[in-house]
DRENGUGU-969324 format. One record per residue: residue number from 1; residue in one letter; y, z, x of N, C-alpha, C in turn. Coordinates in steps of 0.02 Angstrom, whole numbers. Layout:
BEGIN
> NUM, A, Y, Z, X, Y, Z, X, Y, Z, X
...
# end
This chain:
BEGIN
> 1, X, 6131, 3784, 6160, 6107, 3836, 6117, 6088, 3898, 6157
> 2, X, 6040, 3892, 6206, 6036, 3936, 6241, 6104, 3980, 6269
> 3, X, 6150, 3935, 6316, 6197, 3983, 6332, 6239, 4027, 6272
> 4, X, 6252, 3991, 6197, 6285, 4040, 6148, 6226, 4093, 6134
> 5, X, 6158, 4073, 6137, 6102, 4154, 6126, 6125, 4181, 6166
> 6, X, 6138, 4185, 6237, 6129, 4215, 6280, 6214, 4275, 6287
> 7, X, 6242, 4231, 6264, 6332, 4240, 6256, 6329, 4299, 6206
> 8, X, 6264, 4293, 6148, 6282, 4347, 6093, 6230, 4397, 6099
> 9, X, 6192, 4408, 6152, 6122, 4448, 6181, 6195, 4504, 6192
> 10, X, 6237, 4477, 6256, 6292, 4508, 6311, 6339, 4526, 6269
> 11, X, 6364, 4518, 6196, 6387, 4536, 6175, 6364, 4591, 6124
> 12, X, 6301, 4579, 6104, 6264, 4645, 6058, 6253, 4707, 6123
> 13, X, 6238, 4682, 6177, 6223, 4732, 6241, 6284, 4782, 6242
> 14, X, 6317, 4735, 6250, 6399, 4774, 6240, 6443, 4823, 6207
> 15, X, 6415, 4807, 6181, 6431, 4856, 6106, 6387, 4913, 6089
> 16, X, 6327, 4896, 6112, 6270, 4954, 6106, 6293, 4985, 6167
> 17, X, 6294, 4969, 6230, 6297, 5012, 6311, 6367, 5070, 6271
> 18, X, 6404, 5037, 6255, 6476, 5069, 6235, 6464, 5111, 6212
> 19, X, 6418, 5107, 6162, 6415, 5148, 6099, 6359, 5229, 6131
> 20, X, 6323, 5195, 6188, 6278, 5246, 6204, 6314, 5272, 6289
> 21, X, 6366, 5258, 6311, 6429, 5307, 6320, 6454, 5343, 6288
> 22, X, 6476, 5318, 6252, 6555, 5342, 6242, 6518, 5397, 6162
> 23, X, 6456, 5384, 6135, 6442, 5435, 6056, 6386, 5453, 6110
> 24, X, 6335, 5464, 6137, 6270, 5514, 6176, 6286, 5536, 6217
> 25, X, 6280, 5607, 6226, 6298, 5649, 6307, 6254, 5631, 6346
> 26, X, 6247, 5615, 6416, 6182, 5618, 6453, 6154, 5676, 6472
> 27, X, 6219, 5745, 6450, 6135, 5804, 6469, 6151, 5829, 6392
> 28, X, 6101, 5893, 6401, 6108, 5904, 6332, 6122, 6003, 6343
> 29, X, 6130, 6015, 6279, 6170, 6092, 6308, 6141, 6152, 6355
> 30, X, 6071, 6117, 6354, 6013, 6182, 6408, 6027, 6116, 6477
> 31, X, 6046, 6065, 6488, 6056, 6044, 6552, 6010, 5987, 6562
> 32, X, 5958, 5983, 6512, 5906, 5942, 6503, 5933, 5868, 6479
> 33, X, 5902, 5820, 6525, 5912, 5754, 6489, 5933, 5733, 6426
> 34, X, 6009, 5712, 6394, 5996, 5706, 6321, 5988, 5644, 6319
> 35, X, 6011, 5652, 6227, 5980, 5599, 6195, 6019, 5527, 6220
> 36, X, 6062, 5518, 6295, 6115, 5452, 6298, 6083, 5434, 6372
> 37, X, 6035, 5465, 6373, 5989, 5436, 6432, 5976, 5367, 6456
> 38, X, 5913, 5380, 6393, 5894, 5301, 6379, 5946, 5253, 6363
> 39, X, 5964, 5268, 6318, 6005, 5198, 6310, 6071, 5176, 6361
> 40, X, 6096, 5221, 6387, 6124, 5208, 6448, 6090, 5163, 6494
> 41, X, 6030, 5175, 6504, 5981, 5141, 6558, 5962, 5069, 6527
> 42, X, 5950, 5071, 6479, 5948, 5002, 6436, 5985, 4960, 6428
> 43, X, 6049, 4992, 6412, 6099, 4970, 6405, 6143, 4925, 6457
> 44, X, 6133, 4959, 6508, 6166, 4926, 6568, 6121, 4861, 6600
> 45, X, 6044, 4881, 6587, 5997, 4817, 6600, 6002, 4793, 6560
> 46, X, 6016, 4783, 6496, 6035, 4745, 6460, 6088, 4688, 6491
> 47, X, 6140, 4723, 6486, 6186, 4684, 6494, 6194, 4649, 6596
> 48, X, 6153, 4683, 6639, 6128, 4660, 6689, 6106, 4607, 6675
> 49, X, 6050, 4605, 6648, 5998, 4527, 6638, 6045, 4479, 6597
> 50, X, 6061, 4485, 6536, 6106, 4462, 6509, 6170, 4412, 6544
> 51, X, 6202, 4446, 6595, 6233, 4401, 6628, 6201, 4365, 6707
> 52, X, 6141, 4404, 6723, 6106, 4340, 6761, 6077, 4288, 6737
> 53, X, 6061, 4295, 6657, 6037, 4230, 6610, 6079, 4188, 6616
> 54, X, 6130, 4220, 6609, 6182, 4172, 6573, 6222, 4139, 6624
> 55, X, 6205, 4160, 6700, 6230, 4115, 6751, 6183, 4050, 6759
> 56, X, 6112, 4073, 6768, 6065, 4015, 6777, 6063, 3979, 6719
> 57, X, 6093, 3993, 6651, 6103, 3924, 6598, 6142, 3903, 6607
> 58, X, 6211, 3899, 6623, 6243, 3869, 6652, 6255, 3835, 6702
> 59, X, 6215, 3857, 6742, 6176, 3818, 6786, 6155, 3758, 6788
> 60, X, 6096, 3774, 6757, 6078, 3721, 6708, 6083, 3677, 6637
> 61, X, 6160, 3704, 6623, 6170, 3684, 6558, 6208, 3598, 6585
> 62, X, 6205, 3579, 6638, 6206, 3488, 6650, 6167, 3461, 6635
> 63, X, 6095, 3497, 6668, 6043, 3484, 6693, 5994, 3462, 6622
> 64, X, 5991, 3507, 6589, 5967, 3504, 6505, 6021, 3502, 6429
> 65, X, 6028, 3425, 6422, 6060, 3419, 6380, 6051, 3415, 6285
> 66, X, 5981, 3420, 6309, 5938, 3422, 6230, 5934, 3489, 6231
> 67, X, 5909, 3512, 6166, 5904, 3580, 6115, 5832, 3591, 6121
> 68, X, 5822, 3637, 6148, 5745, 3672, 6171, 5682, 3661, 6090
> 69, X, 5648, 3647, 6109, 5608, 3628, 6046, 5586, 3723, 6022
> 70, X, 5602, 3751, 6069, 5570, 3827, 6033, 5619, 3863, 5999
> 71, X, 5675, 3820, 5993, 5717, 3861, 5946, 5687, 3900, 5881
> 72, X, 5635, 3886, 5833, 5599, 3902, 5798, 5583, 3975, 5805
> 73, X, 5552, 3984, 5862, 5533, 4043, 5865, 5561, 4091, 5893
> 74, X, 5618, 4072, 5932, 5678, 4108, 5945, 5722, 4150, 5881
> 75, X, 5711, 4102, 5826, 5715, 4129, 5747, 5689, 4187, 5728
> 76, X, 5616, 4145, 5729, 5573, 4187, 5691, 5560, 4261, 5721
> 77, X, 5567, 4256, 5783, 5572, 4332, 5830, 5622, 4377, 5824
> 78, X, 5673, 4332, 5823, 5760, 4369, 5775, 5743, 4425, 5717
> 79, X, 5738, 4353, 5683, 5706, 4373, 5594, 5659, 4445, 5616
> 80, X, 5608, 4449, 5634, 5548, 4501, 5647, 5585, 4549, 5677
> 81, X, 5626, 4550, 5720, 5663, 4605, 5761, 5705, 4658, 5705
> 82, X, 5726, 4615, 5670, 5794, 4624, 5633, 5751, 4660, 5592
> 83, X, 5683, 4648, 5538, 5643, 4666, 5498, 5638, 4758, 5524
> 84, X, 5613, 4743, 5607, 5590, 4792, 5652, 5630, 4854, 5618
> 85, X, 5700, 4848, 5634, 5743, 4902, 5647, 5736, 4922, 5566
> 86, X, 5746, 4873, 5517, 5748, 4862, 5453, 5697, 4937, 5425
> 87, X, 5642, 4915, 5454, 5580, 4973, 5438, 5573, 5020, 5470
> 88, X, 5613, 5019, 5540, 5602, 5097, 5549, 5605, 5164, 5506
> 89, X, 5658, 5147, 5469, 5663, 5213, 5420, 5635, 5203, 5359
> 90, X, 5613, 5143, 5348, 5579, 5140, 5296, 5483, 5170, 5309
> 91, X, 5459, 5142, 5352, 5395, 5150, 5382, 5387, 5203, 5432
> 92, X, 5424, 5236, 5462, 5446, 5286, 5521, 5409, 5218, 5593
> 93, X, 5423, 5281, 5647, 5418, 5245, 5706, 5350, 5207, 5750
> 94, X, 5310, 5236, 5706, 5228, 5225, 5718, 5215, 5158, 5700
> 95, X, 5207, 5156, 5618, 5185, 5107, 5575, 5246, 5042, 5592
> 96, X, 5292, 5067, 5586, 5345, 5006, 5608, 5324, 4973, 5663
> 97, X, 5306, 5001, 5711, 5297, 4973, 5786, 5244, 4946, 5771
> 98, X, 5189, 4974, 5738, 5113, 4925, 5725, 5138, 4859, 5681
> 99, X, 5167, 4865, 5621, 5167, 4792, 5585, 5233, 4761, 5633
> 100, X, 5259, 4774, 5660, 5285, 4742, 5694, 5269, 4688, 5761
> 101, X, 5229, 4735, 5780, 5182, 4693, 5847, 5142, 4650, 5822
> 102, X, 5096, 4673, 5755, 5044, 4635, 5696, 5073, 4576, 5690
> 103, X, 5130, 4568, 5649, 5173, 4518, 5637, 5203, 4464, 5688
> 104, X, 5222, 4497, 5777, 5235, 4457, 5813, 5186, 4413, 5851
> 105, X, 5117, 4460, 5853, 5065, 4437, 5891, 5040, 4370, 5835
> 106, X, 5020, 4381, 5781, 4977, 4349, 5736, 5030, 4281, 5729
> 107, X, 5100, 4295, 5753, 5149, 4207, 5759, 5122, 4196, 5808
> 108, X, 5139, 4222, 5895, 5162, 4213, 5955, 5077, 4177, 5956
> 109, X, 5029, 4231, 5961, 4973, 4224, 5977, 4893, 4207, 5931
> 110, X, 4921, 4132, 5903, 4866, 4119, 5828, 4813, 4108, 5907
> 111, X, 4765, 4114, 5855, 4687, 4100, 5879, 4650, 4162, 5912
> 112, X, 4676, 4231, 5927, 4648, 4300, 5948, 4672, 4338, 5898
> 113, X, 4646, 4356, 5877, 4629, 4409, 5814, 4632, 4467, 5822
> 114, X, 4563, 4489, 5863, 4549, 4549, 5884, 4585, 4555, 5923
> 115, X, 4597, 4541, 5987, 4644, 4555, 6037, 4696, 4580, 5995
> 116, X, 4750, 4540, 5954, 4821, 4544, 5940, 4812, 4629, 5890
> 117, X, 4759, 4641, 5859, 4752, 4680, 5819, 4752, 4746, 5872
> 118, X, 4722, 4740, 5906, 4688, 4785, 5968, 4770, 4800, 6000
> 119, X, 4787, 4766, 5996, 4861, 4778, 6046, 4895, 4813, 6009
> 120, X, 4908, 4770, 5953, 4956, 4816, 5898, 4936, 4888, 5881
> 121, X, 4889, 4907, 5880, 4861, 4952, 5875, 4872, 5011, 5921
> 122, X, 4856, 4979, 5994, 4839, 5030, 6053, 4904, 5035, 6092
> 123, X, 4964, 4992, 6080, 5022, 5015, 6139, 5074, 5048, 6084
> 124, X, 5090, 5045, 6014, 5112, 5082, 5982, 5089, 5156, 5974
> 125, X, 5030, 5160, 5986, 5000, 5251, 5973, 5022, 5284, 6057
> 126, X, 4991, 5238, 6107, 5019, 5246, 6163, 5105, 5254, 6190
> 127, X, 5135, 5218, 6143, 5212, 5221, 6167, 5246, 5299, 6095
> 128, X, 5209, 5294, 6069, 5202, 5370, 6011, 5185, 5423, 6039
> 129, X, 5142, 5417, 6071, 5097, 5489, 6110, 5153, 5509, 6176
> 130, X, 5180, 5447, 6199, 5223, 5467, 6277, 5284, 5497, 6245
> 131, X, 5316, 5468, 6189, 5383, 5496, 6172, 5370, 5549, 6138
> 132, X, 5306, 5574, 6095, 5326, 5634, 6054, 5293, 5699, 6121
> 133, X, 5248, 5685, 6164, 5215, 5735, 6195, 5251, 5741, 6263
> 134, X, 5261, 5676, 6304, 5287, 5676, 6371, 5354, 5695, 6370
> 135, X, 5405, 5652, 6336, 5466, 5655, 6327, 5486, 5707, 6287
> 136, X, 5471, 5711, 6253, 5475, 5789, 6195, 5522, 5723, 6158
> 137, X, 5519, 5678, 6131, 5576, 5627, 6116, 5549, 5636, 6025
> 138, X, 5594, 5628, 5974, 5589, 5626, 5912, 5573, 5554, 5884
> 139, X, 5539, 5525, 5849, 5518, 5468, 5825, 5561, 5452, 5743
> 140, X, 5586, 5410, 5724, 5587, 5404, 5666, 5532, 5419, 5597
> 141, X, 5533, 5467, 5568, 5469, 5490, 5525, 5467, 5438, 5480
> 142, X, 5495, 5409, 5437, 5502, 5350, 5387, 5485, 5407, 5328
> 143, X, 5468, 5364, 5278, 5471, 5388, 5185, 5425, 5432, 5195
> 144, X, 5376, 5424, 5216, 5321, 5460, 5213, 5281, 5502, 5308
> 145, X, 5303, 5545, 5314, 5299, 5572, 5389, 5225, 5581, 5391
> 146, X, 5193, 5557, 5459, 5145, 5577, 5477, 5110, 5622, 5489
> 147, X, 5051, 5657, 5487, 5027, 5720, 5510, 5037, 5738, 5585
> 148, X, 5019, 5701, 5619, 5012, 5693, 5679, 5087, 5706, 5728
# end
């Protein structure tokens, strides 16, 4: 199981790296960083890690012949991811990122509350504040755009 996750990680990587070639310029018409930056850089670590995973499961794919008992949440993190992108434009880029972390922490991490709340809270405004102020980077506004 692992090596086919890992087989279709390198294949979604793939297709995204491509896509952030071959459709984003990397500068933009004043000479400034564009918008095929990032995902270029992602993209290629993506698909970097992706195939060093997928050597060491094979690796070990003698070695472990049973089905990882965390398949479950390998799901349920799917499912939540998929939700993720789902709400960006529905929720814009703020609120998405908060019920999103809300939602992964309150599975990943039952029994801290405050903490998981505290997190969700503080690295979404923080990863908001670096892309709209540092980066000059645009956020998804969702249905209803923020003041801020």
């Amino acid at each position: 199981m692992r090596v086919a996750f890992t087989l279709a990680i390198l294949g979604v990587s793939t297709v995204y790296t491509y896509a952030a070639f071959a459709d984003l310029p990397f500068l933009s018409a004043t000479g400034r960083l564009g918008p095929g930056f990032f995902p270029r850089i992602i993209g290629v670590s993506l698909i970097a890690f992706a195939l060093y995973n997928l050597y060491f499961d094979l690796k070990q794919r003698d070695q472990e012949a049973k089905a990882s008992p965390f398949w479950g949440v390998t799901v349920t993190v799917a499912l939540l991811s998929g939700l993720f992108v789902v709400g960006l434009d529905l929720l814009g880029g703020l609120l998405g990122m908060i019920a999103f972390m809300l939602a992964a922490l309150f599975y990943l991490n039952r029994g801290q509350p405050v903490l998981n709340v505290a997190v969700s809270i503080v690295v979404p405004i923080g990863t908001y504040v670096m892309f709209r102020t540092w980066l000059n980077a645009a956020m998804p506004e969702g249905l209803i755009p923020l003041p801020i």
